[in-house]
C-alpha positions as MATLAB code, in Angstrom:
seq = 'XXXXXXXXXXXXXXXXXXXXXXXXXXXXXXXXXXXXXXXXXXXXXXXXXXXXXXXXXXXXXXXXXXXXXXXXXXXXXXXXXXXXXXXXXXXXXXXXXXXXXXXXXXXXXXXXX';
ca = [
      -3.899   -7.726  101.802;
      -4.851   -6.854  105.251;
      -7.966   -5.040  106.458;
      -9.011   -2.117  104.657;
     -12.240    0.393  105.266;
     -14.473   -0.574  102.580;
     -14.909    3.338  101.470;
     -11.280    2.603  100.562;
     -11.356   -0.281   98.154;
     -11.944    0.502   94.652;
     -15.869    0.344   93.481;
     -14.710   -2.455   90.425;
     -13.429   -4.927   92.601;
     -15.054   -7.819   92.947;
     -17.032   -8.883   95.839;
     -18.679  -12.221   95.885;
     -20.296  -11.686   99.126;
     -22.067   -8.456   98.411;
     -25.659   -7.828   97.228;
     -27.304   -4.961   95.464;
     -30.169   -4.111   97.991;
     -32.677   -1.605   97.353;
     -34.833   -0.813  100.226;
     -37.853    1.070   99.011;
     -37.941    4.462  100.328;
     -41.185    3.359  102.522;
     -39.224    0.774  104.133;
     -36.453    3.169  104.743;
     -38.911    5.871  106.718;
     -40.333    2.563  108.205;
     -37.310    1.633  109.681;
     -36.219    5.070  111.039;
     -39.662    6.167  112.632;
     -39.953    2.926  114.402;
     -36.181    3.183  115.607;
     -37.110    7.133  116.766;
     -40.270    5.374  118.185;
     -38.660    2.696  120.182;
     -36.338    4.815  121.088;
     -38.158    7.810  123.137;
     -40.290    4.930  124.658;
     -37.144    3.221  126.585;
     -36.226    7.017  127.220;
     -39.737    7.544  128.126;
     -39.383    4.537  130.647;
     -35.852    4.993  131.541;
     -36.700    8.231  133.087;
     -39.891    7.261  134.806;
     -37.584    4.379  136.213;
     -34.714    7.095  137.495;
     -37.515    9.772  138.880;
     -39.436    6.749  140.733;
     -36.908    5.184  142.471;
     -35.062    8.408  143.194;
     -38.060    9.330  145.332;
     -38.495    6.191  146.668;
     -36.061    3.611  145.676;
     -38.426    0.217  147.552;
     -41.972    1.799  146.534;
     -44.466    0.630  144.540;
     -44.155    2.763  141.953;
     -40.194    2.436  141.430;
     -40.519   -1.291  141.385;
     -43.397   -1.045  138.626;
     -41.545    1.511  136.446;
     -38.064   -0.801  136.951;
     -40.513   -4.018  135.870;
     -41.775   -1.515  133.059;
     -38.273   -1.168  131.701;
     -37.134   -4.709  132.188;
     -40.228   -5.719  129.539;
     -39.693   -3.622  127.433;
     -38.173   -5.693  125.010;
     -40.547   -8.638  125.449;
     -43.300   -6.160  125.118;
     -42.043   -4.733  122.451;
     -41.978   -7.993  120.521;
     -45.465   -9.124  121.222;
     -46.701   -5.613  120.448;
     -44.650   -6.256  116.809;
     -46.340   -9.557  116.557;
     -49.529   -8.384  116.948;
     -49.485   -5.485  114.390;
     -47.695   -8.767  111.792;
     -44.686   -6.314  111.534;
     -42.756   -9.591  112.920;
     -40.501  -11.274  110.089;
     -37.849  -13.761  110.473;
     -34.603  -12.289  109.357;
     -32.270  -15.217  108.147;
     -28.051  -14.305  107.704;
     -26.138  -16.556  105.378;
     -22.639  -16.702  106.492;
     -19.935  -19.191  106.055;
     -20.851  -21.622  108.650;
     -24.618  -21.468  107.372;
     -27.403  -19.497  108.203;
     -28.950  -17.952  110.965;
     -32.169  -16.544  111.898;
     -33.804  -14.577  113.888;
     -37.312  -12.621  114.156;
     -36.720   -8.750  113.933;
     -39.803   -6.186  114.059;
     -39.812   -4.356  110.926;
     -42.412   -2.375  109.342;
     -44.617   -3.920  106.773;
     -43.293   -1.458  103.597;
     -40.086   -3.871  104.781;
     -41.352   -7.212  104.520;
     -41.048   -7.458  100.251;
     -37.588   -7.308  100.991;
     -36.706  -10.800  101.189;
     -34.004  -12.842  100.386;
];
C-alpha cells in the first residue's frame, strides 16, 4: 500500500484507470512548438513590461506593455479560436467529468476521447 512513484510499480499490474494514448508524432511537435511559441511571447512581453516601467514606471508606454501582459492569456485564446486550434478538453474523474477548452494544434484534435 501507500504511495509509490509510478516508475516504481511493476509494468503487469493492473491499472483500471490508465489508457494507452498514442499521440501522433505531429501532434507531439504541435504541442511543443506552440508551448516554445507561447512561451518567448510572455518572455517577449514580460521584458517589454520590466524595461518600460523601469524607465518610467506611470508612462504611457509601461502602462500599455503591463495591459499587454495582463491579456495575454485572453488574447491568446481568441487568437487559438480564430486559427480553430480551440478544442474542449473533457477529464473523467471520480466525481464526473470536467471540461475545459485548451488551444492545441490541429495534428491534436483526432485525439479524442
Amino acid at each position: 500500500g501507500g504511495l509509490r512513484p509510478r516508475l516504481l510499480e511493476d509494468e503487469e499490474e493492473d491499472h483500471e484507470h490508465d489508457h494507452d494514448y498514442h499521440v501522433s508524432d505531429e501532434c507531439s511537435e504541435g504541442v511543443a512548438q506552440l508551448g516554445r511559441n507561447t512561451m518567448a511571447r510572455a518572455m517577449r512581453l514580460g521584458a517589454r513590461a520590466f524595461m518600460k516601467c523601469s524607465e518610467d514606471e506611470h508612462g504611457d508606454e509601461c502602462t500599455a506593455a503591463k495591459t499587454a501582459l495582463e491579456n495575454f492569456d485572453n488574447d491568446l485564446r481568441e487568437e487559438c479560436r480564430s486559427k480553430g486550434a480551440m478544442c474542449t478538453v473533457t477529464q473523467h474523474t471520480p466525481d464526473g467529468q470536467e471540461s475545459e477548452d485548451q488551444c492545441m494544434p490541429k495534428a491534436c484534435h483526432q485525439h479524442a476521447d
